[in-house]
N, CA, C and O of each residue as an XYZ file, in Angstrom:
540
protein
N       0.848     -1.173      0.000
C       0.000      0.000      0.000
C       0.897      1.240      0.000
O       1.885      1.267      0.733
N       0.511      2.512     -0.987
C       1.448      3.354     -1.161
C       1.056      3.688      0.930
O       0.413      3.264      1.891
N       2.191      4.906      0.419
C       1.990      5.695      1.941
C       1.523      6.575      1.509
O       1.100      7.034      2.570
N       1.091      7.525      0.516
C      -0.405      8.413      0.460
C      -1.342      7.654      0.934
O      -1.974      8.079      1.901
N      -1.609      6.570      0.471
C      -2.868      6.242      0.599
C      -2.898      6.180      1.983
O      -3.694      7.049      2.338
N      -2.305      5.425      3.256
C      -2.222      5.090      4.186
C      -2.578      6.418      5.180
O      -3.252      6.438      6.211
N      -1.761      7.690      4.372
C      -2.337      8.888      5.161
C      -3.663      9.370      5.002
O      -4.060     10.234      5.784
N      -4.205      9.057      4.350
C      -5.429      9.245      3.468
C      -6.234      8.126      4.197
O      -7.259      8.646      4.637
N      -6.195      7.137      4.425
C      -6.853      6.897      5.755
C      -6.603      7.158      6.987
O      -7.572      7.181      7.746
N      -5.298      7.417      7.518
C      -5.049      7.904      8.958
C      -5.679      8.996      8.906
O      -6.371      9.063      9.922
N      -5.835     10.039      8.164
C      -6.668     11.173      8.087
C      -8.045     11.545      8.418
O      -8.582     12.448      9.060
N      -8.620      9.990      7.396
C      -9.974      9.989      7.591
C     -10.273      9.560      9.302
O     -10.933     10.156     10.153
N      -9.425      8.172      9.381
C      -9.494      7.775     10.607
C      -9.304      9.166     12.154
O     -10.014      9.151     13.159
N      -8.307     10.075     11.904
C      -8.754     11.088     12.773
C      -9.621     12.148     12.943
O      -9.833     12.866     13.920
N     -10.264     12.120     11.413
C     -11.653     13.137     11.509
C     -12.557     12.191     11.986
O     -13.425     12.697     12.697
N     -12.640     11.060     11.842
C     -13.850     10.765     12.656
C     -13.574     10.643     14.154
O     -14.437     11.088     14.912
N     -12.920     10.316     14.460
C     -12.446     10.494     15.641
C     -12.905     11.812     16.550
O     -13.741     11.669     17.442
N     -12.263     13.189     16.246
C     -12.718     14.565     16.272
C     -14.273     14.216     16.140
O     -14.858     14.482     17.189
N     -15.087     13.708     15.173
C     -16.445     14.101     14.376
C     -17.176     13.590     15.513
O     -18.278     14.106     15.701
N     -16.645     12.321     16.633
C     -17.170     11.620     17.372
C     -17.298     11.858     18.714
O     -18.070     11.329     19.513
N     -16.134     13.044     18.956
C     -16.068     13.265     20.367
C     -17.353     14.521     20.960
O     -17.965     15.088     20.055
N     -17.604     14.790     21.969
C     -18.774     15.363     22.538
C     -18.353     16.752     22.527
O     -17.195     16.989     22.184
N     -19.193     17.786     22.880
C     -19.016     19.043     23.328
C     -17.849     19.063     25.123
O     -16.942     19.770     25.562
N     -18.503     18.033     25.528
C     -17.743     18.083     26.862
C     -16.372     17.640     26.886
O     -15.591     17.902     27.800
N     -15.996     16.708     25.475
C     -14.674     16.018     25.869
C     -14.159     17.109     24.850
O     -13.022     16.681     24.652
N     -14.245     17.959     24.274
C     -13.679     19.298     23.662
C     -13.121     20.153     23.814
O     -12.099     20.676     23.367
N     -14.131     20.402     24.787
C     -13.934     21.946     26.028
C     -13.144     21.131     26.949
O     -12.040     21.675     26.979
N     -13.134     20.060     27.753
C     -12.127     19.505     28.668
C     -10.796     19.699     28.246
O      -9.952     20.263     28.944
N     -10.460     18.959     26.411
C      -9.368     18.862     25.783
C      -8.356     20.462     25.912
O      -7.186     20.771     26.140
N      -9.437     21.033     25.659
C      -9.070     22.519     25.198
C      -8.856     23.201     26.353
O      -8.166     24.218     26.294
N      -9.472     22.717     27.770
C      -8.916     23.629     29.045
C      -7.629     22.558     29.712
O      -6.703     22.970     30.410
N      -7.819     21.294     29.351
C      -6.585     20.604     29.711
C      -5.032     21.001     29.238
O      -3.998     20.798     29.875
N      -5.164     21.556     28.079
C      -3.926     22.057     27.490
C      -3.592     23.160     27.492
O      -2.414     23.509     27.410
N      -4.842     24.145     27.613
C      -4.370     25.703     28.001
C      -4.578     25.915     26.440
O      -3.880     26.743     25.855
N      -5.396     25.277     25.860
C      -5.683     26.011     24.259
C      -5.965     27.551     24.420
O      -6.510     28.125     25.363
N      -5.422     28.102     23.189
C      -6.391     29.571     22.686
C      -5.449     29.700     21.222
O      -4.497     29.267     20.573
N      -6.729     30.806     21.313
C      -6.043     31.392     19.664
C      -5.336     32.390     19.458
O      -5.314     33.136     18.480
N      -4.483     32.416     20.814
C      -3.387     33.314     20.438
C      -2.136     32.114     20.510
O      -1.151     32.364     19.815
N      -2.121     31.024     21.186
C      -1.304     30.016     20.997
C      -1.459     29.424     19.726
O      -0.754     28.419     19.629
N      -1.953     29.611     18.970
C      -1.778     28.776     17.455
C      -0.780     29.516     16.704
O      -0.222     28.921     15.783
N      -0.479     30.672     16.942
C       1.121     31.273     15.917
C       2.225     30.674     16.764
O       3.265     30.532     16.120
N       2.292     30.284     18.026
C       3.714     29.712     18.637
C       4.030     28.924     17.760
O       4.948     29.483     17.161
N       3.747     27.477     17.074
C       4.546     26.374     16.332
C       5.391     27.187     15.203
O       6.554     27.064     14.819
N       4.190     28.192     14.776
C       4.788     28.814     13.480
C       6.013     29.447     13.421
O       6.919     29.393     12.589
N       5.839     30.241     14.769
C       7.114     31.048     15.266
C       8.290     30.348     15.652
O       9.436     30.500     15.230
N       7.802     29.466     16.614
C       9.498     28.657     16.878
C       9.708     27.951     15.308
O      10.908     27.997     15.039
N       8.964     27.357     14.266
C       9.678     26.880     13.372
C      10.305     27.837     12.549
O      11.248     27.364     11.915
N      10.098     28.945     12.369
C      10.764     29.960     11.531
C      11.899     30.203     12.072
O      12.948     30.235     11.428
N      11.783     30.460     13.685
C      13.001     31.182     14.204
C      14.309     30.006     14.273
O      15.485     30.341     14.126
N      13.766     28.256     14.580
C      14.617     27.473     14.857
C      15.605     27.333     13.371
O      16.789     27.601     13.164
N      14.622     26.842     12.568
C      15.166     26.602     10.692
C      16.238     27.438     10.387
O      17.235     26.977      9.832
N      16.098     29.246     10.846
C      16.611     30.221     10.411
C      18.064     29.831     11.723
O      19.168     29.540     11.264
N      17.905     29.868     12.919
C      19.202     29.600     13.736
C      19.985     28.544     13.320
O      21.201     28.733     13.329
N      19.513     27.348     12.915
C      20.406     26.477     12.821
C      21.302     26.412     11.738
O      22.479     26.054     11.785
N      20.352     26.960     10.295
C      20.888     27.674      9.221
C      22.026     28.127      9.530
O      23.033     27.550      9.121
N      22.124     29.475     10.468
C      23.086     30.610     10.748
C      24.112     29.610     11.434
O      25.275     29.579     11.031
N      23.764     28.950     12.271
C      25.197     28.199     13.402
C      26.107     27.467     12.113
O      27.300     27.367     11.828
N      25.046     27.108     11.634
C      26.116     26.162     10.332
C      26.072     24.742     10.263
O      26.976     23.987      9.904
N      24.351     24.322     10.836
C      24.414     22.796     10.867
C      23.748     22.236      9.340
O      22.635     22.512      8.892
N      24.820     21.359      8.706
C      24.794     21.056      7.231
C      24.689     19.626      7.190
O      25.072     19.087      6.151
N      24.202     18.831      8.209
C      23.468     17.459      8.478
C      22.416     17.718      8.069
O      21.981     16.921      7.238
N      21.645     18.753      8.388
C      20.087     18.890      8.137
C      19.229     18.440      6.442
O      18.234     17.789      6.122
N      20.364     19.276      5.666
C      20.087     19.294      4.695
C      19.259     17.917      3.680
O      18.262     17.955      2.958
N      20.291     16.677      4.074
C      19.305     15.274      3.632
C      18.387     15.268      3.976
O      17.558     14.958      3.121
N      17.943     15.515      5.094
C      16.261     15.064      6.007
C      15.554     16.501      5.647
O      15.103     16.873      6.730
N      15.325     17.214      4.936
C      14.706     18.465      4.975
C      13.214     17.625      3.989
O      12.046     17.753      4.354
N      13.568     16.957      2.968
C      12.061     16.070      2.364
C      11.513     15.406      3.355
O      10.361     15.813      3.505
N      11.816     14.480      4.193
C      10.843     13.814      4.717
C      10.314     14.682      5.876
O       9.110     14.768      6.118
N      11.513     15.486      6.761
C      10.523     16.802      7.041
C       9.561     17.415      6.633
O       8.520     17.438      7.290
N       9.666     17.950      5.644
C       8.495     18.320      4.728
C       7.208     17.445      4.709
O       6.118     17.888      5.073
N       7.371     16.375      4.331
C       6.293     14.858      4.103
C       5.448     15.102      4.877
O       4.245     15.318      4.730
N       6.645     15.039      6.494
C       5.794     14.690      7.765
C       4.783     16.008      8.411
O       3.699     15.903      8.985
N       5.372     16.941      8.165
C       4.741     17.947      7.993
C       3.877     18.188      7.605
O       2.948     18.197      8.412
N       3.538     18.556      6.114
C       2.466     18.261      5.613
C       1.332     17.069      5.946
O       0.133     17.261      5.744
N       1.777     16.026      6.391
C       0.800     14.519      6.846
C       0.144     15.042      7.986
O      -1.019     14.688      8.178
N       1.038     16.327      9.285
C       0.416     16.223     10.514
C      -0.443     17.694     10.019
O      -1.458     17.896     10.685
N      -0.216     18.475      9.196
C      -1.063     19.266      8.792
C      -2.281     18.948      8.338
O      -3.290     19.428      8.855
N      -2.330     17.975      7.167
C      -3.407     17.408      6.724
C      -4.415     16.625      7.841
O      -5.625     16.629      7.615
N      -4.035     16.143      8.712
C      -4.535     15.501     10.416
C      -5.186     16.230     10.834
O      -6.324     15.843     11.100
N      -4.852     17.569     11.098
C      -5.073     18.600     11.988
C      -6.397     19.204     11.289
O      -7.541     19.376     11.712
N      -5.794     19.449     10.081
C      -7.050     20.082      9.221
C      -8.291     19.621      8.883
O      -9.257     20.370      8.738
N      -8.331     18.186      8.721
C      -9.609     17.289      8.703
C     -10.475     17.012      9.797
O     -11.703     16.930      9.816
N      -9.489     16.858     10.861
C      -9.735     16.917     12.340
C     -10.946     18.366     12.412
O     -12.155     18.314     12.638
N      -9.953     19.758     12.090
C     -10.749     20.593     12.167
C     -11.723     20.613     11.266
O     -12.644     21.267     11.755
N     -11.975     20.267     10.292
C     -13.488     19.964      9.636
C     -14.158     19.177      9.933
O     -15.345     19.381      9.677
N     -13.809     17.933     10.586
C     -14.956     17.519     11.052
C     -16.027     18.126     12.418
O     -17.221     18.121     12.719
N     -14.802     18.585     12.922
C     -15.185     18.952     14.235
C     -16.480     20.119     14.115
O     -17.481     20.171     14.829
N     -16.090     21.051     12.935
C     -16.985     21.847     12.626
C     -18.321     21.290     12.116
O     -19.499     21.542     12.366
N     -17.715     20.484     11.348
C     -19.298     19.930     10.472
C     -20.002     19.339     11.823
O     -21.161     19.726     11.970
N     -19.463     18.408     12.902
C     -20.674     18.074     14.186
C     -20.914     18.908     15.115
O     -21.792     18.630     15.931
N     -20.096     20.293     15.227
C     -20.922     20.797     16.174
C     -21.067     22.735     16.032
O     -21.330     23.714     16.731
N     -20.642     22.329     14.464
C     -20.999     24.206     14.362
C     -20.150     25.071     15.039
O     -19.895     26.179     14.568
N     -19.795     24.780     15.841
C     -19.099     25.812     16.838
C     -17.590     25.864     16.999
O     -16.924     25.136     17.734
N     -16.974     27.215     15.887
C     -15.262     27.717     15.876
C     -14.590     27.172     17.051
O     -14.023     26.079     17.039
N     -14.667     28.025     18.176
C     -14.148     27.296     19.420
C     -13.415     25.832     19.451
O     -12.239     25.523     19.646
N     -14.614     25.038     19.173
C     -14.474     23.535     19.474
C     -13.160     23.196     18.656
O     -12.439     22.227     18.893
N     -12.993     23.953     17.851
C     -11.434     23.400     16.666
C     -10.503     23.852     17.361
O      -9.790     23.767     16.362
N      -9.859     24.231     18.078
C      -9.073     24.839     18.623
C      -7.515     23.199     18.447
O      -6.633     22.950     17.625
N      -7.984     22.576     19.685
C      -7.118     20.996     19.079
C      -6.794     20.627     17.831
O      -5.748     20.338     17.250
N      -7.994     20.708     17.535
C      -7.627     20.238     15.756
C      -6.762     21.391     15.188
O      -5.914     20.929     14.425
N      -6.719     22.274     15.266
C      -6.377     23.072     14.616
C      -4.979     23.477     15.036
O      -4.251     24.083     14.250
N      -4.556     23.126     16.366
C      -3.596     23.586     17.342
C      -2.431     21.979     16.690
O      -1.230     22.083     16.441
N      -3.061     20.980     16.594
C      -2.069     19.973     15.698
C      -1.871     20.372     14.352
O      -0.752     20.141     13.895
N      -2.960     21.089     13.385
C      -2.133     22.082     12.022
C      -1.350     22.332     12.117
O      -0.405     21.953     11.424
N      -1.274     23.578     13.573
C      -0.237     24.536     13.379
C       0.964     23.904     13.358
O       1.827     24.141     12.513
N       1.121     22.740     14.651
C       1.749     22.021     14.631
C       2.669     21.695     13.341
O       3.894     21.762     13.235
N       1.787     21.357     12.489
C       2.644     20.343     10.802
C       2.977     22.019     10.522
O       4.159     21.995     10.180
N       2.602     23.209     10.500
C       2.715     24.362      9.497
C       3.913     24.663     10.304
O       4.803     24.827      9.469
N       4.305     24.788     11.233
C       5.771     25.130     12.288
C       6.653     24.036     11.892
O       7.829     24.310     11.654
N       6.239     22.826     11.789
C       7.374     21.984     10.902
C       7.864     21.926      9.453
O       8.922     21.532      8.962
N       6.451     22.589      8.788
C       7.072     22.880      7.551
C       7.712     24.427      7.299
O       8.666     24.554      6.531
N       7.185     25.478      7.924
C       8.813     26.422      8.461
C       9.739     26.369      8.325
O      10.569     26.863      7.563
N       9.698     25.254      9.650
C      11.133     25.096      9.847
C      12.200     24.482      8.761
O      13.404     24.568      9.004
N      11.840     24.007      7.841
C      12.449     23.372      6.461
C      12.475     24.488      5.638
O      13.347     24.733      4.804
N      11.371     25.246      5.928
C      11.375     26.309      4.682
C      12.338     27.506      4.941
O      12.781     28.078      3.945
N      12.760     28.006      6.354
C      13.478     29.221      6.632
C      14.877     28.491      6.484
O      15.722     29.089      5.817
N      15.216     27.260      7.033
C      16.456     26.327      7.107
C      16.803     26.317      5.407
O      17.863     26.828      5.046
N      16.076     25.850      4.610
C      15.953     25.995      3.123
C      17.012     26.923      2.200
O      18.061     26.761      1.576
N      15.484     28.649      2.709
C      16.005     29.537      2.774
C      17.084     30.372      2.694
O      17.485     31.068      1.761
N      17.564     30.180      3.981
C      18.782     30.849      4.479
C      19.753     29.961      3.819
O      20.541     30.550      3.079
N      19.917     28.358      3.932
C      21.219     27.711      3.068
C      21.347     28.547      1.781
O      22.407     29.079      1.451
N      20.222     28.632      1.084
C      20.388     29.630     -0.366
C      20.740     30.594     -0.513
O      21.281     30.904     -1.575
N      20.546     31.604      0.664
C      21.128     32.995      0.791
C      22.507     32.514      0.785
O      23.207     32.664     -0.216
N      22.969     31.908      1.915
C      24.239     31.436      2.332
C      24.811     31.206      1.174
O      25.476     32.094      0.640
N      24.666     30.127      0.666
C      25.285     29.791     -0.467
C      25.354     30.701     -1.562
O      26.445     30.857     -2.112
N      24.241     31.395     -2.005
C      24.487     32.445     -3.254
C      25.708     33.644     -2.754
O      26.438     34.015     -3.673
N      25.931     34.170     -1.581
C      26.404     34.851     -0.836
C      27.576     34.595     -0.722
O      28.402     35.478     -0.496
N      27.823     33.593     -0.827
C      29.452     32.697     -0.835
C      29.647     32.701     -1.966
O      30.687     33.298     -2.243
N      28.835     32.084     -3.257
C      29.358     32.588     -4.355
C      29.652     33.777     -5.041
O      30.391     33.878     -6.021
N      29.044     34.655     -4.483
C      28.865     36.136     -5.015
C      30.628     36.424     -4.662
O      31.563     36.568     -5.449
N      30.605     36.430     -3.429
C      32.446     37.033     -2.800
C      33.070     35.871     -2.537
O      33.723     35.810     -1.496
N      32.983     34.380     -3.666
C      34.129     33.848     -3.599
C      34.236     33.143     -2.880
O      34.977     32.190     -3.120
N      33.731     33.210     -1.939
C      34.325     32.421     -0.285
C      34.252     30.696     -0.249
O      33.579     30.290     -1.196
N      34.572     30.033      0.273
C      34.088     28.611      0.222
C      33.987     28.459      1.974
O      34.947     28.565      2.738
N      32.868     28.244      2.280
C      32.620     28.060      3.208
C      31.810     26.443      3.845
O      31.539     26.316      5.039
């Protein structure tokens, strides 16, 4: 079985999941963790700021694993996001996505972090070629 497909049911398998749970085990979820919607830009932020530091220190291991980063990223995004549609479609109510939506941000801070890490190697590198340098 490819592994799209496999996410493509783990997907489905966690929107129903979300689609199934109550108003009460929601709001529990969401005061158990200290949800809000000003905590959904944190993932985003530490992945920009981490990608871009490690870039700068000069760690050049990263570079092989930056695809399946990406992959996984995108897979826990796609989770998060179905999650949050279902959740909407059973109970109408924004709020209740907060989880679902708080594991998006999750995959969107991991794909960041590949993308500023990315990034900056390219600056780096064009930058080195521009003045020569071999670094």
């Amino acid at each position: 079985m490819a592994l799209t497909t496999r996410l493509v049911i783990l997907a489905g398998l966690i929107g129903l999941m979300f689609y199934n749970l109550s108003d009460e085990r929601l709001v529990a979820l969401i005061i158990d963790y200290q949800l809000g919607w000003y905590k959904l830009g944190v993932p985003l932020a530490w992945g920009l700021v981490l990608g871009a530091l490690l870039q700068l220190l000069g760690l050049k291991q990263l570079h092989k694993f930056l695809e399946p980063i990406t992959f996984i990223a995108v897979c826990v995004m796609t989770i998060g996001l179905t999650g949050a549609a279902a959740i909407f479609g059973a109970h109408q109510t924004a709020i209740l996505m907060l989880p679902a939506l708080q594991i998006a941000t999750i995959g969107l801070g991991v794909y960041l972090f590949a993308y500023s890490y990315a990034r900056f190697a390219g600056a780096r590198e064009s930058s080195s070629t521009a003045t020569g340098k071999d670094e």
